[in-house]
Structure formats: C-alpha cells, structure tokens
C-alpha positions in Angstrom: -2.9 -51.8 38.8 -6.4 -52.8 38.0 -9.7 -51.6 39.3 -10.0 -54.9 40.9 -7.3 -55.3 42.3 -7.7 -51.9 44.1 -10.9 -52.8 45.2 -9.2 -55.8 46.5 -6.9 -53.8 48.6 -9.1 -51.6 49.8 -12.0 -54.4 51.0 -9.1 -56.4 52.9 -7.9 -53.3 54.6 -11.6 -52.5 55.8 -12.3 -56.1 56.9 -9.2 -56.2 58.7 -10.4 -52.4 60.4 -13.9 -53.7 61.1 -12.2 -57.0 62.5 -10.0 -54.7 64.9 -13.0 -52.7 66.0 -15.2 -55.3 67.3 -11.7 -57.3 69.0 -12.2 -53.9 71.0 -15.8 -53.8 71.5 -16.3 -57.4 72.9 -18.0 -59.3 69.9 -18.2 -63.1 70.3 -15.3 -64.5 70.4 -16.7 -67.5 66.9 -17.7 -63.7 65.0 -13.8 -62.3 65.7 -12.8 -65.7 64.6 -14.4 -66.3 61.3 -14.1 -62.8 60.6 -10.3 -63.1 61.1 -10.3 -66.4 58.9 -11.8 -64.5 56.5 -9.6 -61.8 56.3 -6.3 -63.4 56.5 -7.5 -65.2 53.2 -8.6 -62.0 51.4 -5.1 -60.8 52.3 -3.5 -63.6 50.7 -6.2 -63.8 47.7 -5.2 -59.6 47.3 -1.5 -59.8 47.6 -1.5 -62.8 44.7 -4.1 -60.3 42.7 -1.7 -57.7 43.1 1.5 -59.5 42.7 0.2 -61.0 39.5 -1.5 -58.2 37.7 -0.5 -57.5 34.0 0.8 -53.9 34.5 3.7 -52.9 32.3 5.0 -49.5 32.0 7.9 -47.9 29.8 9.7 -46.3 33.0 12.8 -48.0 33.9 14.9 -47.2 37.3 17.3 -44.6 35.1 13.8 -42.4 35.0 14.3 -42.0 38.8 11.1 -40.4 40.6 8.5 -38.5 38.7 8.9 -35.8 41.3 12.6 -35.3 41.7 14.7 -35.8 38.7 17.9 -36.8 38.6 19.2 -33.2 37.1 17.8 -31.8 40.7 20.2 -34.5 42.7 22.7 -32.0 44.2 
C-alpha cells in the first residue's frame, strides 16, 4: 500500500478512538455527532483508498507465507 493510504488508515482509526473517548467523557451530544459523521465517512473514503490502490506483487498463493514455507508443513 501507499503512504496515503496508510495515513488514511491510521487517521480513521484515531478519529474513531478520540470519537469513543469523549462518548465516555460526556462531550455534547452535536460534537459526538458530527464527529461520528465524520468518521464513518473517512472510513468509507479509506476502505475505497485501500481497496483501490495500484499494488501489484509477484507472489501468488503457491508462495504460501513468507514465514512458514510449505517445505516446513508437516
């Protein structure tokens, strides 16, 4: 993946943390709201980033994992 759309996942997942947070502190209910608005759509915004990102790789599903060949099945 892309820087971007890292940076993506990693400002929707703090939103949505800071959005939890002040549910539990007893913000204004119109600041949860927005806030929640907001975050919902940079979910959706990150997971079409994500899911249309140009990343190609030579590995194919006969490579297996990286960390546990096939050879060490048994």
């Amino acid at each position: 993946m892309k820087n971007t759309a890292l940076r993506l996942v990693w400002a929707s997942t703090f939103v949505l943390v800071v959005l939890t947070i002040m549910a539990q502190l007893n913000f204004p209910f119109s600041w949860i709201f927005f806030l929640t608005l907001f975050g919902q759509g940079l979910l959706i915004y990150t997971v079409y980033k994500v899911l249309t990102d140009n990343y190609t790789t030579d590995k194919t599903f006969d490579d297996w994992y990286e960390d546990h060949p096939m050879s060490d099945k048994d």
